[in-house]
N, C-alpha and C positions, 0 to 999 in steps of 0.2 A: 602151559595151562592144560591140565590134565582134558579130559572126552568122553564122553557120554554118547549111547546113539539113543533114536527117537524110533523107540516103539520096533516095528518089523521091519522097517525100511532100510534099513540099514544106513539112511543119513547122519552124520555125527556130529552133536555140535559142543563147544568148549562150555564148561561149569559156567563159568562167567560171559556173560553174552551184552551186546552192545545194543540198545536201543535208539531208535533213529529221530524218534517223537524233536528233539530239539533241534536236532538239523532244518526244520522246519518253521524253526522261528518261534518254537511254543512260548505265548508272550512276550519274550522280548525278541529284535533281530538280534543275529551275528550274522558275520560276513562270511561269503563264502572258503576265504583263509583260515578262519578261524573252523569253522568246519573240518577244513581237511586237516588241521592240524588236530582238531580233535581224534578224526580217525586214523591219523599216524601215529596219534599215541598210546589208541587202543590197540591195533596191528604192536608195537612195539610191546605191550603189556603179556601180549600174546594169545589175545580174544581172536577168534577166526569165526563167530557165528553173530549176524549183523540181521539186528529186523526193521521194515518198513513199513511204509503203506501208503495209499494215494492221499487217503484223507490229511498227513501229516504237512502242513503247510500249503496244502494244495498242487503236490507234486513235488513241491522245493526240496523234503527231502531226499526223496528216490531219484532226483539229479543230483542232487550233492551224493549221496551214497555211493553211487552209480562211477560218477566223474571222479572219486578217490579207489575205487576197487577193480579200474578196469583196467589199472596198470600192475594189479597183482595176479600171481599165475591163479586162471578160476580154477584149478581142482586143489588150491589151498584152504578155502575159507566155503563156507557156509551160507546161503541168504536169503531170508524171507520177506516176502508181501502180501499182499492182504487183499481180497476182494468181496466187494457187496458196495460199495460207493465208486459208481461212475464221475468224472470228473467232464461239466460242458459247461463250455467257454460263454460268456457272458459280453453282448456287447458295452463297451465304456460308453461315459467315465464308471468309473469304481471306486468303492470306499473298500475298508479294508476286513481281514480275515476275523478281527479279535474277539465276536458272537461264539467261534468255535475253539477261538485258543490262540492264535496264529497270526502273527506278525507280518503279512506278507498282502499285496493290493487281491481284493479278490475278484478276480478275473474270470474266473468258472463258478458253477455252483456245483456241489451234491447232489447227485439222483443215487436213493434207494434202488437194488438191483441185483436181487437173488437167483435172478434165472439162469438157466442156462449161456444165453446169449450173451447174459451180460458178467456173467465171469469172465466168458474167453475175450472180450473188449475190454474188459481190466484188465487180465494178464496182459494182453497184447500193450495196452499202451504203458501198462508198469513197464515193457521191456524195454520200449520207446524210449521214455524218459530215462531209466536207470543206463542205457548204453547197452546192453549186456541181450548175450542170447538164450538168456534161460536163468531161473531161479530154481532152487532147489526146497522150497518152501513156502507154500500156500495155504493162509487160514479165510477161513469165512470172517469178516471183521464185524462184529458186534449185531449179529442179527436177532436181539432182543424181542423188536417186534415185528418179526418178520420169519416167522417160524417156520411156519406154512408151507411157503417159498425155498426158503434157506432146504429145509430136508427133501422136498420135495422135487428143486430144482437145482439149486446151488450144489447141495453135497455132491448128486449124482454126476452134475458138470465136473465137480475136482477128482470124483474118482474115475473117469475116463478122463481126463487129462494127465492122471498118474501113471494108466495102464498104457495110455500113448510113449509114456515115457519123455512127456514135455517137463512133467515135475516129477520132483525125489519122491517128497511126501508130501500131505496133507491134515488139514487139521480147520479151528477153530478159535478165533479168539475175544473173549470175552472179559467184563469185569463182573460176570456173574456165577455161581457152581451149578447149579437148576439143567441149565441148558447143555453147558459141558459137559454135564453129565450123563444130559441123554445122550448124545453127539459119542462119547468112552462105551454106552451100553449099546445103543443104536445100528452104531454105522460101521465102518472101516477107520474111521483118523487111523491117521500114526501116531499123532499128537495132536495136546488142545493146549491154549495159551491163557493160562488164568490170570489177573491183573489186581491187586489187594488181597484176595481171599484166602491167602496162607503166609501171613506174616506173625510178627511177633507181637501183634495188636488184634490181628482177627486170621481165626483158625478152622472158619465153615469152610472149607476145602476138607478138611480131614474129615468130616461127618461121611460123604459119600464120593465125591468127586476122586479122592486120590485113593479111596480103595477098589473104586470101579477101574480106573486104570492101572494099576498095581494087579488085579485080579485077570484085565484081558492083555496086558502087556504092553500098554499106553505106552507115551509119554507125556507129561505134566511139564510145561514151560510156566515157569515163575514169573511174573512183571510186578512194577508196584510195590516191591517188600519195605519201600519205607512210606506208603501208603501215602502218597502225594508231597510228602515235608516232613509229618511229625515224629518220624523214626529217624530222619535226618538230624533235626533241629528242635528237639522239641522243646521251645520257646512259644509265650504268649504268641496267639495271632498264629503259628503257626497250621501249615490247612492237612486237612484229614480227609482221602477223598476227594481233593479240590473245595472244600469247602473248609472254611476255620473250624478246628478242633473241638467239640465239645469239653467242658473243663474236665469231667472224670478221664474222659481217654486222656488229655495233656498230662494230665497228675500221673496217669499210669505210665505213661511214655517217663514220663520223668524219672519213676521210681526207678523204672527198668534202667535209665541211662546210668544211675547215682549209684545202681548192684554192678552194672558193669565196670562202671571208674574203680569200685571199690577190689574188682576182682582181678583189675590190671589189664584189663580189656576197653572197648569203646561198645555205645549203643548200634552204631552203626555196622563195626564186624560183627555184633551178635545178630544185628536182622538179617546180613549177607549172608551169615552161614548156617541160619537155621533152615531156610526150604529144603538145601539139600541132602537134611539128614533122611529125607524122606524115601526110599526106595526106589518112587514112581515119580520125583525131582530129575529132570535130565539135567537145567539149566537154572541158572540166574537172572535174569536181563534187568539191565541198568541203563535209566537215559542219562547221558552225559550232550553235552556242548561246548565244552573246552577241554583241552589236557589237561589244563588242575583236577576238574572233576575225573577225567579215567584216571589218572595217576592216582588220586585216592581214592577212589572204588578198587580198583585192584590191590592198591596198599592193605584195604580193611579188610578185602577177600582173601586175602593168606594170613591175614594177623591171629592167631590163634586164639582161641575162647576156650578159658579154664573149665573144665566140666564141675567146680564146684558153683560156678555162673548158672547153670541148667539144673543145679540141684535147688539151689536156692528160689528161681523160678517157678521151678513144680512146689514147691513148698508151699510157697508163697499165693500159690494159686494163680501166679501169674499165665503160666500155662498150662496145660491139661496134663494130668499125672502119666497119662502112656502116649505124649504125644513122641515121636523120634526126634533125638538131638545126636548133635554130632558127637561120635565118640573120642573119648580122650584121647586127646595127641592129635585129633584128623586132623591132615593139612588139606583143602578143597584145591589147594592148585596141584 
């Protein structure tokens, strides 16, 4: 699996990156076997860049992540968490996580918490739980509204935690371009982690987010490219965003799937591989929860896409006439 680094840092992580969000129960459980055997088969795919975060299960993932990657050598692989969501424990009984996503009894709640203080309490207990003595990768996690704080307190907290040398890099991660983008003009990031907003359904990333980092030497982590299912699957009922599809985006998902069958390719390898034609693209990130799923996301990730597929596209007005596609032949792994 070929490598990419992030921004100045010199941190590097693999094209194809694994996301943690299921490990955590996202609406349905798995067991904790089913877990590891998910990420033995991403490690086998040959992914080495792994992201988490407290919010995902309620900690469940960053033990499960934690409990499979601390039998692999740490200067092999990659790994990111996430702070601005403190995690406190709740006296029982308890009902459960599913308000937020999350299959799991909820036994803590969420406290907002962009200060200072409360970064280095989320690092500290992300390391708790993952096993591990150090991450190499910290974003602010979705400080929408909490701006104020987040630049004021939070960022400056991660860039003295970088200069200490307790993390690689740093960065941001959101499912909005507005803020990442101050965050690429603003501050130091090494990278930001955008979530929807540069797939093959929606392309407000490319307005300013990915040429603000492309110009100071960002880097752009990918999440989302099949924008919650319906780049996946696009079937009635299918969701867009976590919410059902509105019918013009289904129709369009659809057409885009029916150019791709026709061109010998899948919907699916074309949304894998379109971020990365992007210059300011380091990564891909895919949530997976079983080996069937990594085994084909990686499969769709090397599957080649005809550049008459991206001609037809632009044509078509599917995509914007100078957005970047991959060049003919590219293989991403």
């Amino acid at each position: 699996m070929a490598r990419r680094t992030l921004g100045p840092c010199g941190v590097e992580v693999t094209e194809l990156s694994f996301g943690a969000a299921g490990l955590g129960n996202l609406y349905t459980p798995i067991t904790d076997e089913e877990a590891a055997a998910a990420l033995d088969a991403a490690w086998d795919a040959g992914i080495r860049y792994f992201d988490t975060a407290p919010h995902y299960g309620i900690g469940l993932s960053e033990r499960r992540l934690g409990a499979a990657l601390r039998a692999r050598p740490r200067e092999t692989y990659t790994l990111s968490t996430k702070a601005g969501r403190l995690l406190e424990e709740v006296p029982g009984p308890v009902g459960d996580d599913l308000d937020h996503g999350f299959a799991v009894p909820a036994t803590h709640r969420r406290v907002w918490d962009f200060s200072a203080d409360g970064i280095r309490r989320s690092l500290e207990t992300s390391l708790t739980r993952l096993g591990l003595d150090r991450v190499d990768i910290v974003y602010l996690h979705d400080p929408d509204d909490h701006a104020e704080q987040a630049f004021r307190e939070g960022y400056p907290a991660l860039e003295r935690l970088r200069s200490e040398g307790v993390v690689g890099a740093i960065g941001a991660g959101m499912n909005q371009t507005a803020m990442l983008t101050r965050f690429v003009r603003d501050t130091d990031v090494d990278a930001v982690l955008c979530a929807g907003r540069y797939t093959l359904l929606d392309q407000s990333a490319l307005a300013e987010l990915l040429p603000a980092a492309q110009q100071r030497g960002r880097a752009v982590v990918i999440g989302g490219v099949f924008n919650s299912g319906l780049l996946a699957d696009p079937r009635p009922g299918a969701t867009y965003d976590y919410a059902t599809a509105p019918r013009a985006l289904l129709d369009r998902a659809r057409h885009l799937k029916s150019m791709a069958e026709r061109h010998g390719t899948t919907l699916r390898a074309a949304a894998l591989a379109f971020p990365l034609a992007h210059p300011a693209v380091a990564t891909v990130l895919v949530g997976a929860r079983s080996p069937y799923e990594v085994q084909g996301a990686a499969a769709q990730f090397t599957a080649a896409v005809p550049a008459d597929f991206w001609k037809e596209a632009r044509a078509e007005g599917l995509l914007p006439a100078d957005v970047p596609v991959p060049a003919p032949g590219e293989d991403p792994s």
